[in-house]
C-alpha positions in Angstrom: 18.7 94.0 179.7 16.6 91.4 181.1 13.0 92.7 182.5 13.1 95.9 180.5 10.1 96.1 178.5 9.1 98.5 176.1 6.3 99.3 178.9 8.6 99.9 181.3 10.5 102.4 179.1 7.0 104.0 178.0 5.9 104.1 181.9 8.6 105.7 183.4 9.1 108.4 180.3 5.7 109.2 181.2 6.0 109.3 184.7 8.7 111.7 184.3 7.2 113.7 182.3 9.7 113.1 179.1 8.9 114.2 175.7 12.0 113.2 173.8 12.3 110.3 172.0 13.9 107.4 174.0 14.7 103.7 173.0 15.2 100.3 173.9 19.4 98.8 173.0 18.1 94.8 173.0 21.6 94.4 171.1 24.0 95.9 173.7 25.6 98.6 172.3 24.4 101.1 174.8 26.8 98.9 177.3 30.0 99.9 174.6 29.5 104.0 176.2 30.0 103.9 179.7 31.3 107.2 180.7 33.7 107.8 183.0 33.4 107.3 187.0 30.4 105.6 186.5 29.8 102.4 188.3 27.7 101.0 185.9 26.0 102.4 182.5 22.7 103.8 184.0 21.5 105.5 183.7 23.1 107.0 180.8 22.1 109.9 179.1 23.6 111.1 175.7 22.3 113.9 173.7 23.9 113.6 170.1 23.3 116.5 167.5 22.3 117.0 163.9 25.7 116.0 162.7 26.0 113.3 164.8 28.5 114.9 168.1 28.1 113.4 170.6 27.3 117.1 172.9 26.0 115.9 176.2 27.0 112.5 178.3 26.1 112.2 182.2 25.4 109.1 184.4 22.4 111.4 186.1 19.1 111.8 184.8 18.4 115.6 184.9 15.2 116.0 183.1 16.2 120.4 183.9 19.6 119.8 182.3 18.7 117.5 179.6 15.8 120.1 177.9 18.6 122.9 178.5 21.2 121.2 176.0 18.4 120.3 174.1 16.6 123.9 173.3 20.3 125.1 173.0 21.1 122.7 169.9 17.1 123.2 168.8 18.2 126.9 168.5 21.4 127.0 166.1 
């Protein structure tokens, strides 16, 4: 991902007010999980629980929809 910097990522997570963890993928991997209709792999949002299932994949960033699936894994 050339011209992503980990300021970039920092800027806009705080610009949009996120307060989950996010990361960089400098090795690629990200690229191996494009989901389905998508015309390219962002964004790309996957929400992956405790045991490691996968529970949430979408190619839109809904900040509304992402806390949802969030406080509904964060209360099992």
């Amino acid at each position: 991902m050339t011209g992503v910097t980990d300021d970039l990522v920092r800027d806009f997570a705080e610009h949009n007010g996120v307060t989950f963890p996010v990361m960089r993928d400098p090795s690629g991997t990200y690229g191996q999980y494009d989901s389905v209709g998508s015309s390219a792999p962002f964004p790309l949002d996957v929400i992956v629980d405790q045991d490691g299932i996968v529970r949430y994949v979408d190619t839109r960033f809904e900040p509304d929809v992402l806390q949802e699936v969030i406080d509904g894994l964060l209360a099992r």
